[in-house]
Each structure stands twice: as structure tokens, then as C-alpha cells.
Residue, then its C-alpha position, 0 to 999 in steps of 0.5 A: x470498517x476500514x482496515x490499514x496495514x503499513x508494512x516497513x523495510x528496505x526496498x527489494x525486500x518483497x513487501x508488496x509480494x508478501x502482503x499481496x501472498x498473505x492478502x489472497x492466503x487470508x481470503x481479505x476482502x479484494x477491496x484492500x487497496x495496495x499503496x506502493x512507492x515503487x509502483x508509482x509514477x515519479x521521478x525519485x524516491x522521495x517524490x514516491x513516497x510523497x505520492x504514496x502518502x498522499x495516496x494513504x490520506x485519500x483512501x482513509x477519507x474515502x473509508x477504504x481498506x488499504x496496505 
């Protein structure tokens, strides 16, 4: 069964390095797929968050674990 995890705070604040740390602490499955704004090609914040949310409702319809 797939797994979501959304986890929230200001930018800069290590949230992709604390759940990539926890994810590999956990030993969770490497088919967990990290979704982050800051990762991804745009031209500003909210076209990232677009794109991060967009990126969200394609891996829940592929049944895919993701943070």
C-alpha cells in the first residue's frame, strides 16, 4: 500500500535532508519518491509548488510512496 508523508515549514529549514535522514535511519523501502519544490526546474516559487503538487497527484495515481 502506498505511503504519503507531507512535511511543512519555511524553506532552508532541512526538511528534505531530515526525511531523507530518517527515510534511510528507517530502512523505508527506497521506492519512497521525494517531491521538493526547491528541487525542481521553475522559474519561481509558486510555479514550483505547482509543479510539486502536480508531481504529488501523478504518483498517488501510480500508487507510489512518496514524501
Amino acid at each position: 500500500m502506498p505511503t504519503g508523508v507531507l512535511v511543512c515549514g519555511p524553506s532552508g529549514v532541512g526538511k528534505s535532508s531530515q526525511m531523507e535522514t530518517f527515510l534511510r535511519n528507517a530502512r523505508a523501502p527506497k521506492s519512497f519518491v521525494l517531491v521538493d519544490p526547491d528541487r525542481l526546474e521553475a522559474v519561481d516559487h509558486k510555479e514550483a509548488s505547482k509543479k510539486a503538487i502536480a508531481k504529488v497527484h501523478e504518483l498517488i495515481e501510480e500508487g507510489k510512496s512518496f514524501v
